[in-house]
C-alpha positions, 0 to 999 in steps of 0.5 A: 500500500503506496498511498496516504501518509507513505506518497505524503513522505515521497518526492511528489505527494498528492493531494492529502485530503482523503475521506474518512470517518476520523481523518480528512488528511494523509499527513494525519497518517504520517504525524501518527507514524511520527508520534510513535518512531520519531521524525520522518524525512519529506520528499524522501527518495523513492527507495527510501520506503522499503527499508532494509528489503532492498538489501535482502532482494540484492541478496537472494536475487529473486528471479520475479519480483511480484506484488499486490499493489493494493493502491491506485496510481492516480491523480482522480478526484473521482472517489468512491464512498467506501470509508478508505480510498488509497492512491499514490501520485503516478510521479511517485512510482518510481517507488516501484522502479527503485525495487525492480518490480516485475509484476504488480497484481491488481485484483484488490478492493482498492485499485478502484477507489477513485473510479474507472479513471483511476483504473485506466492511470493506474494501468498507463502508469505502470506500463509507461514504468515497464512493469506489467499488470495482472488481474486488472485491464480495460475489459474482462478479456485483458483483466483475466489475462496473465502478466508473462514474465520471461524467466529464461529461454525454457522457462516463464513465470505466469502471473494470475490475479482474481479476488473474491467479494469476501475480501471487500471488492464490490461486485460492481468492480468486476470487468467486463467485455464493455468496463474496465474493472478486475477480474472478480469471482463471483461465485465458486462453481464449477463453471468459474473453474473451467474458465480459470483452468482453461484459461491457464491451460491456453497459455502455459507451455512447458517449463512454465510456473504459474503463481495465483495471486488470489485476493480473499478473506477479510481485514485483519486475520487469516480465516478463509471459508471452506468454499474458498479453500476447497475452490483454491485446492481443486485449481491446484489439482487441476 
């Protein structure tokens, strides 16, 4: 999560205010963080947020570098009344550049929280940064389409991304062949299976690695219902 008080801190901070019940500023954010681990440099550069994990990711030399960007990289006014609505400045993902970021998963409930507009800057955004999207796109089409992320010359890593409404993403969200939106699950039936699988299934060759970036479960704990797990399980076996 890139926006509020963490695009407040980086070189070009957007517009603060946000709308929530108890703050209407994203320097509110920043004062708590303050309050509680002391001073926190302004306009601080973009590899400044990620602390010590730079260092570790320098260390390992992961072959992909995949994320749930769970913000939208936007300057839209147009947000919605849902209690928190992230963004970031579109200037500031060079945030996203500093970590080499290969892949950022989007189907989240908060990569439309300032609207259709926010969506389509979010997309432009990364991709004029070179970094390729999952789960997300103009249309249902290019939201279900997987990020390909070229590995080697045998091998590939194909990125998934979906959610279901048990994570908080609207069902007004999901795209569709006429709205951009994020690929949402909307019921765990057999028939979302097929697709899914034989969606994979036109894609994947030999030596590929598919990662399923599933967005499920509520806020603040790990409780996942059956339903969910059963239907995660049975897209593994397949």
């Amino acid at each position: 999560m890139t926006g509020r008080g963490i695009d407040q801190i980086l070189p070009h901070p957007g517009d603060p205010a946000i709308h929530e019940h108890h703050v209407t500023s994203a320097m509110g954010y920043v004062e708590l963080a303050e309050n509680k681990n002391g001073p926190i440099p302004r306009r601080a550069a973009p590899s400044y947020i990620w602390g010590d994990a730079l260092a570790e990711l320098e260390r390992v030399q992961p072959q992909a570098r995949i994320i749930n960007l769970e913000t939208a990289v936007t300057r839209s006014e147009d947000w919605l009344d849902k209690g928190i609505n992230y963004r970031m400045h579109p200037d500031n993902v060079a945030c996203l550049i500093a970590a080499r970021i290969d892949c950022c998963a989007l189907a989240n409930n908060h990569v439309l929280d300032w609207g259709a507009a926010g969506l389509i800057e979010t997309l432009d955004t990364l991709t004029v940064a070179g970094i390729k999207t999952a789960g997300a796109g103009l249309n249902r089409a290019q939201a279900e389409s997987a990020a390909v992320l070229r590995i080697d010359k045998q091998s590939r890593v194909l990125v998934y991304s979906f959610g279901m409404q048990s994570s908080g993403i609207p069902p007004e969200w999901a795209a569709t062949e006429a709205r951009a939106g994020v690929h949402l699950l909307d019921e765990l039936s057999d028939g979302s299976l097929e697709r899914l699988t034989r969606n994979i299934r036109s894609v994947k060759q030999p030596g590929d690695i598919v990662v399923a970036s599933i967005h499920w479960g509520g806020n603040w704990g790990y409780k996942i219902s059956r339903g969910e797990m059963r239907f995660a399980r049975r897209l593994i076996d397949d």
